[in-house]
C-alpha positions as CSV (number, residue, x, y, z in Angstrom):
1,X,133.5,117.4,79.8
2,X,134.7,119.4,82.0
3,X,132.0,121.6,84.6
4,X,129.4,118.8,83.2
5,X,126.8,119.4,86.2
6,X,125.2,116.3,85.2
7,X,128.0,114.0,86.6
8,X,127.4,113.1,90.3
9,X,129.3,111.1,92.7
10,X,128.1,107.7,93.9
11,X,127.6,108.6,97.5
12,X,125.2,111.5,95.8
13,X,123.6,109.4,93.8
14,X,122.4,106.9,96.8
15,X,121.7,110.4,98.9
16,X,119.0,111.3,95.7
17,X,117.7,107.9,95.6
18,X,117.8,106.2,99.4
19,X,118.2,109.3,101.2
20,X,120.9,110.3,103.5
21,X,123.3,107.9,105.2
22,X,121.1,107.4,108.8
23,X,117.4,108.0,107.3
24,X,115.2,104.3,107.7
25,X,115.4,103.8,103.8
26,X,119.5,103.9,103.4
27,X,119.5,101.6,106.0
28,X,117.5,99.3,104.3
29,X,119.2,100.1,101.1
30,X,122.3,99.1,102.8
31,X,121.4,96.2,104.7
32,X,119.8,94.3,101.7
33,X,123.1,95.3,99.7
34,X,125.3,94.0,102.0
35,X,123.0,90.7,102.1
36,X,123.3,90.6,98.3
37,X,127.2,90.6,98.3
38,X,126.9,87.9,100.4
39,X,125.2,85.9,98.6
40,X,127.3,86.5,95.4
């Protein structure tokens, strides 16, 4: 649908739920995710 508000990128989506890129809890968000591809 176009103009669907609901639809959001996935860089937005980590920005709503870890905060922004920098802030203490996308870090840890991104260091455990990067441990996890690892280990896959």
């Amino acid at each position: 649908m176009k103009g669907d508000k609901r639809i959001t990128s996935f860089d937005d989506h980590l920005d709503e739920q870890y905060g922004k890129t920098g802030t203490e809890s996308r870090e840890k968000f991104q260091e455990e995710f990067e441990t996890f591809k690892i280990g896959v």
